[in-house]
C-alpha positions as CSV (number, residue, x, y, z in Angstrom):
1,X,77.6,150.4,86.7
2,X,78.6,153.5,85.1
3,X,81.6,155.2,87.3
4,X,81.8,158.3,88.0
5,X,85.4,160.3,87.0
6,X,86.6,162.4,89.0
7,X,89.9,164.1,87.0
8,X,91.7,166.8,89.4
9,X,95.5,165.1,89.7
10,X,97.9,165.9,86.8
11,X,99.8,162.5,88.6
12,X,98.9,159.2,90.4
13,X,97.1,159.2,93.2
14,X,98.5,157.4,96.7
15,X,95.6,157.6,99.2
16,X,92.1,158.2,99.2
17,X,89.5,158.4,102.2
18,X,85.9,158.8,102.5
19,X,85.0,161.3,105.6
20,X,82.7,159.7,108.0
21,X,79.3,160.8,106.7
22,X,80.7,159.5,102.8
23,X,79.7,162.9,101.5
24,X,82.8,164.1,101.0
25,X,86.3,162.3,99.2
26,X,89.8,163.4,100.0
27,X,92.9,162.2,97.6
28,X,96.0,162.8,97.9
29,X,98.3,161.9,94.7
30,X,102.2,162.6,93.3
31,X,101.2,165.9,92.4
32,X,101.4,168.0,95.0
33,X,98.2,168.9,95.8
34,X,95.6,167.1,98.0
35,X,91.5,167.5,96.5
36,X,88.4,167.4,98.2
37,X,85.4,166.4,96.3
38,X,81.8,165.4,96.6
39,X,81.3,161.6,96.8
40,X,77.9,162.4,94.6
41,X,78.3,164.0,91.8
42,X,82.6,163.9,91.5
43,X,82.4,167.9,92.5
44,X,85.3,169.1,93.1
45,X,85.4,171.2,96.4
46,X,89.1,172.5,96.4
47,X,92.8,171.9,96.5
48,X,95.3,171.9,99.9
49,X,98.1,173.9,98.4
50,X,100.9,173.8,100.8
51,X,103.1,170.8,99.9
52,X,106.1,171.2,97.5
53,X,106.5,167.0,96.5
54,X,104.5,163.9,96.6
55,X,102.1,163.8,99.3
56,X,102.1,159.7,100.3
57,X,98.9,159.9,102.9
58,X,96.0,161.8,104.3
59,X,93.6,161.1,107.1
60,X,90.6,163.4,107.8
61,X,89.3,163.1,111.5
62,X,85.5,161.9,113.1
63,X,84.4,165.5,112.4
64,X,85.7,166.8,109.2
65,X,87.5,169.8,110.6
66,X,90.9,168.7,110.2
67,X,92.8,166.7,107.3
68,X,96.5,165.6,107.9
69,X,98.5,164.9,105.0
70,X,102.3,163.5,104.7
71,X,104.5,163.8,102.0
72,X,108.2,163.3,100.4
73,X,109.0,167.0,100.9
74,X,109.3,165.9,104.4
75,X,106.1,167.1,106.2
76,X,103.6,167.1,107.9
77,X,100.4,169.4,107.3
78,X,97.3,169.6,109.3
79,X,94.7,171.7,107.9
80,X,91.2,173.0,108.6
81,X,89.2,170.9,105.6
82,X,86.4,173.7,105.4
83,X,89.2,176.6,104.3
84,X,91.5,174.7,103.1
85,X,94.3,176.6,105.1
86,X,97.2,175.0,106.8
87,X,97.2,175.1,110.3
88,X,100.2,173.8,111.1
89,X,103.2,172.2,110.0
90,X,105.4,169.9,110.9
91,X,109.1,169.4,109.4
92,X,110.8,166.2,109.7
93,X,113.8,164.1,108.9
94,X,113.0,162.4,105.9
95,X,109.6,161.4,104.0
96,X,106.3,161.3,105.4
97,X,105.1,157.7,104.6
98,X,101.6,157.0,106.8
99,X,99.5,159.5,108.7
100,X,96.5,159.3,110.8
101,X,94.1,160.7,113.6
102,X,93.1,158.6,116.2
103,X,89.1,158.2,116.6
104,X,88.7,160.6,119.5
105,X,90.4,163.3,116.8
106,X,93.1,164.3,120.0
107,X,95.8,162.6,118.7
108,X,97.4,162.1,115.0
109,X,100.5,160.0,114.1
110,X,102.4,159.8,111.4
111,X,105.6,157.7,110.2
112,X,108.7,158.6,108.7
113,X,110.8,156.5,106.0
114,X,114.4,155.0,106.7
115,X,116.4,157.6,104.5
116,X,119.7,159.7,104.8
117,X,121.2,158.2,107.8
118,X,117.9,158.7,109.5
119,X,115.9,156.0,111.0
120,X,112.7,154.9,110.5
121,X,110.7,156.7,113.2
122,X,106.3,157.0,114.3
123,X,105.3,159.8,116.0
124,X,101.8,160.9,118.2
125,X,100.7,164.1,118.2
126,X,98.3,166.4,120.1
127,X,96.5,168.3,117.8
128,X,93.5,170.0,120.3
129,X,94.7,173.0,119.8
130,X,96.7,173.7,116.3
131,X,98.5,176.6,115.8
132,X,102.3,177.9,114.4
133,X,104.1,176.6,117.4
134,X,103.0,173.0,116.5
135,X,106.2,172.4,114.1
136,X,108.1,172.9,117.4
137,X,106.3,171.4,120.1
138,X,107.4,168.0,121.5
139,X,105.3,165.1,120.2
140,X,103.4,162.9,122.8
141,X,105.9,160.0,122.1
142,X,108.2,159.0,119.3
143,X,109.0,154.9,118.8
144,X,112.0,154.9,116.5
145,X,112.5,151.2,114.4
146,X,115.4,149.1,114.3
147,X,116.8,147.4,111.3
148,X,114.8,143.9,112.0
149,X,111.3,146.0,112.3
150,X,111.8,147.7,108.9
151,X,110.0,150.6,107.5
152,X,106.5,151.4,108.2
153,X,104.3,151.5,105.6
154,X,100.8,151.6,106.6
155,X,99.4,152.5,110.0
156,X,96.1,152.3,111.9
157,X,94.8,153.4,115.6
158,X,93.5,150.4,117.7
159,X,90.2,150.4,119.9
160,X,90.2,153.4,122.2
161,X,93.3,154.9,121.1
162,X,95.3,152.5,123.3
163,X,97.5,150.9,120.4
164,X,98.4,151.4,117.1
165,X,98.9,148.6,114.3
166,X,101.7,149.2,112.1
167,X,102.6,147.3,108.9
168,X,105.9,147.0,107.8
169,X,108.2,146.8,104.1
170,X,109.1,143.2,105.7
171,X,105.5,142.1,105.6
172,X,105.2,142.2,109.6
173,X,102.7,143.4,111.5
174,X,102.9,144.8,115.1
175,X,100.7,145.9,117.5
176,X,101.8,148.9,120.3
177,X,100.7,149.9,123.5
178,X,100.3,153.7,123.3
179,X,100.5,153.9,127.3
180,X,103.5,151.6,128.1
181,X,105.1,152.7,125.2
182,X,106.1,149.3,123.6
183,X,105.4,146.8,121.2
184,X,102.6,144.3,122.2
185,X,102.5,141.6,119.4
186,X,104.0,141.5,116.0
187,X,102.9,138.5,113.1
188,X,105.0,138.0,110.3
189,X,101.8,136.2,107.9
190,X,103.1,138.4,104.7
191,X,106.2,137.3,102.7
192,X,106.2,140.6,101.0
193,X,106.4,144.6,102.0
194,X,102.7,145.5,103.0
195,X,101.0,148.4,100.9
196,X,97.6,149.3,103.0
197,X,95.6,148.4,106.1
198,X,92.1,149.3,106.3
199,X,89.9,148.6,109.5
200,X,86.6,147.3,109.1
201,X,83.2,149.1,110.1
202,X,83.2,148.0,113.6
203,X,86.7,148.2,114.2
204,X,87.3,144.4,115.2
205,X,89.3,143.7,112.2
206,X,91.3,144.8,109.5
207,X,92.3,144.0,105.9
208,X,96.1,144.1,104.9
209,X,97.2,143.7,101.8
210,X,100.8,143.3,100.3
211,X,102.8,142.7,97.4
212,X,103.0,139.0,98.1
213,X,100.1,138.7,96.0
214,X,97.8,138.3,99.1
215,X,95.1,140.4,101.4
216,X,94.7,139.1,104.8
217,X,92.0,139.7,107.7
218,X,93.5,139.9,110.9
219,X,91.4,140.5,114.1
220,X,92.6,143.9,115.3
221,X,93.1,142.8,119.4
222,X,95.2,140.0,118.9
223,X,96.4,139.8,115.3
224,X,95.1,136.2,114.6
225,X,95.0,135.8,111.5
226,X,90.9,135.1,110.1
227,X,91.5,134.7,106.3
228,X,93.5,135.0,103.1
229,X,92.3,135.8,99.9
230,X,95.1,135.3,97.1
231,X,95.3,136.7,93.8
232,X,98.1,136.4,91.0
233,X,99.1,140.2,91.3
234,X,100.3,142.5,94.0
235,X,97.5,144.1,96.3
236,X,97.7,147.4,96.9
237,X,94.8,148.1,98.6
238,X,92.2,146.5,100.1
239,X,88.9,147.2,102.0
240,X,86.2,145.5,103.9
241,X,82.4,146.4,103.1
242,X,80.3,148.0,105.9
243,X,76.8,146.7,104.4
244,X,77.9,142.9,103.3
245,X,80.6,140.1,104.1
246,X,82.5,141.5,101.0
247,X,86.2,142.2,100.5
248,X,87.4,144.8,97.5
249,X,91.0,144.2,96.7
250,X,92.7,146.7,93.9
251,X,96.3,146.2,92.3
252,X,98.1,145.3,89.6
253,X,102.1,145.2,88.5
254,X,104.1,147.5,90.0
255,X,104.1,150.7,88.4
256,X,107.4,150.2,87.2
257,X,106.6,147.0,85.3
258,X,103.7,148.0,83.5
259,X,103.7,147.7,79.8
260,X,100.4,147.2,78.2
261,X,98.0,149.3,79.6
262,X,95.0,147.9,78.2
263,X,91.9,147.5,80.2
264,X,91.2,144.5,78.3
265,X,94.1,142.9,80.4
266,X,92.6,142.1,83.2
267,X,95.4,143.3,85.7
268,X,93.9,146.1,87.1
269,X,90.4,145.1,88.1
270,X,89.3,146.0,91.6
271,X,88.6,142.1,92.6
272,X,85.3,141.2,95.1
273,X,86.1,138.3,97.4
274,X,83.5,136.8,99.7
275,X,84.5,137.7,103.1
276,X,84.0,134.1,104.8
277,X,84.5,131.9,101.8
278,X,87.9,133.6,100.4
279,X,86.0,133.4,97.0
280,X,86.1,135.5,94.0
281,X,82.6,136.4,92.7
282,X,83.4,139.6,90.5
283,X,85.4,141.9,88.8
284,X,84.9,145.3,87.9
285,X,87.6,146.9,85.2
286,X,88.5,150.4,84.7
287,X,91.6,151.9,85.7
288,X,94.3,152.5,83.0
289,X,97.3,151.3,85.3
290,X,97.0,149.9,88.7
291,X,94.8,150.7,91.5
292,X,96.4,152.5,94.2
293,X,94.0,152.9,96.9
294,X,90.4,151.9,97.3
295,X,87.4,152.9,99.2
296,X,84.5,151.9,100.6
297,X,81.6,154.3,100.9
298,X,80.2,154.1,104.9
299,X,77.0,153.2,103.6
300,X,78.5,150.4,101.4
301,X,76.4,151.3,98.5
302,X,79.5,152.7,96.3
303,X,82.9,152.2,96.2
304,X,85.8,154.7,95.2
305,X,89.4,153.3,93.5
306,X,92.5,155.8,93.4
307,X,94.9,154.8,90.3
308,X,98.4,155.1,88.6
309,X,96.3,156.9,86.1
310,X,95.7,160.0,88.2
311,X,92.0,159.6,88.0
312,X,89.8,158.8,90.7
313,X,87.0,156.7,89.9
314,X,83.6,156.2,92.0
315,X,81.3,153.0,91.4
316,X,78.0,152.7,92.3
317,X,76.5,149.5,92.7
318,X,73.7,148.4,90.8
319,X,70.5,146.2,92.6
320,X,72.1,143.1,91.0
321,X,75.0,143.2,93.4
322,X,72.4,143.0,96.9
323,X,70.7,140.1,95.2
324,X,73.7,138.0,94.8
325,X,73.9,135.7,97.1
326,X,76.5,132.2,96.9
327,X,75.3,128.4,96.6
């Protein structure tokens, strides 16, 4: 397995997402700057210049014809992906932590951290039509968090665009109606603040995974917790194989707390857990630092991992890893 390395962020990257077709990879990283590139060959397309601090997230909708990206400058950008210009922008009250469009592509949310006397606070917008007068215009609805519900720090749209699953710095997970306008279900499974959320293929469960040094599958109707797969190290991403009952979990130490950054060590590995057993059955090393965000590619044949490093790094896998098979 010989990765591809795909060098276009002078800082660490926070997010990366595979469009829907896999051709195309968007990161977004501490620099700035959000990249496109070619999932192929590590291409790189273009830049989104816009932002003026960290963007935290980006989302690209069903179609690729609109990205939406959040950062600490506090805002929001929507762009059209095949330009590269912003369409719109959206200020708000503190930083942009989680974004996302909802699977019909109508709607987009985003969150907003606890900061500066301002709450933490999700908003849904409408985004048919984009133009100037979106940084304006009334969102769709607003939920605003109390103290006991915590930040938000990782976000997904439930089946049909009825609710949205949030997960939270107090390692709780809630589920809310999008119609009624109210929370639905919350689990509190985690110990620790939860990093990512990724849904699976079919959309009937997710992967979380959180700095309690666990990533959990939750069924994405009723938040029952499936399985756990535990590590020694904080997960900070996680993601669920469209091909095979396989689990990729990436991390490491905190950023912060990082010392030796030898590959050697074996902290930052992207893990492989079997998805019904909870086993580990392989490792694959590479990132100087941890892994921020990991990928799978829709056809489940590659993999992409986002690091501390600034690089992002695409894995193909080789015939070995269809034959394996567990006793």
């Amino acid at each position: 397995m010989k990765p591809l390395m795909l060098q276009g962020h002078q800082r660490a990257i926070t997010q990366i997402k595979y469009n829907r077709e896999g051709d195309l990879i968007f990161s977004s990283a501490k620099d700035s700057k959000p990249c496109v590139w070619y999932s192929l060959n590590g291409e790189r397309l273009g830049t989104f210049n816009g932002h003026i601090g960290a963007v935290w997230c980006v989302d690209v909708d069903w179609m690729t014809t609109r990205l939406i990206t959040g950062g600490g400058d506090m805002n929001t950008f929507l762009w059209d992906v095949e330009t590269g210009t912003a369409l719109g922008k959206i200020p708000c009250n503190s930083s942009v932590r989680t974004c996302n469009f909802s699977f019909s592509g109508n709607q987009a949310s985003y969150s907003t951290d606890r900061a500066m006397n301002h709450p933490c606070e999700l908003f849904v917008i409408d985004v048919r039509n984009i133009d100037s007068s979106i940084s304006s215009a009334d969102p769709v609805l607003k939920l605003t968090m109390n103290e006991q519900q915590s930040k938000i720090t990782s976000m997904l749209w439930g089946a049909l665009d009825e609710t949205v699953i949030t997960g939270h710095e107090n390692g709780s997970i809630r589920i809310w109606d999008m119609r009624a306008v109210k929370e639905l279900n919350s689990v509190n499974d985690h110990t620790a603040s939860i990093m990512d959320m990724q849904m699976s293929s079919d959309g009937t469960m997710f992967v979380s995974s959180s700095k309690d040094c666990t990533a959990k599958l939750f069924d994405s109707d009723t938040l029952m917790l499936l399985k756990t797969f535990k590590t020694e190290r904080p997960v900070n991403s996680a993601c669920i194989s469209p091909l095979l009952e396989h689990v990729a979990l990436g991390g490491g130490q905190d950023a912060m707390e990082v010392t030796t950054t030898s590959t050697q060590a074996g902290k930052f590995d992207s893990r492989f857990f079997h998805l019904v057993y909870e086993e580990e059955f392989a490792r694959v090393k590479g990132h100087f630092g941890p892994i921020n965000s990991m990928a799978f590619h829709p056809d489940g044949k590659s993999f992409a991992t986002g690091g501390e490093d600034g690089f992002v790094r695409i894995q193909v896998f080789d015939s070995s890893y269809y034959d394996h098979t567990f006793e």
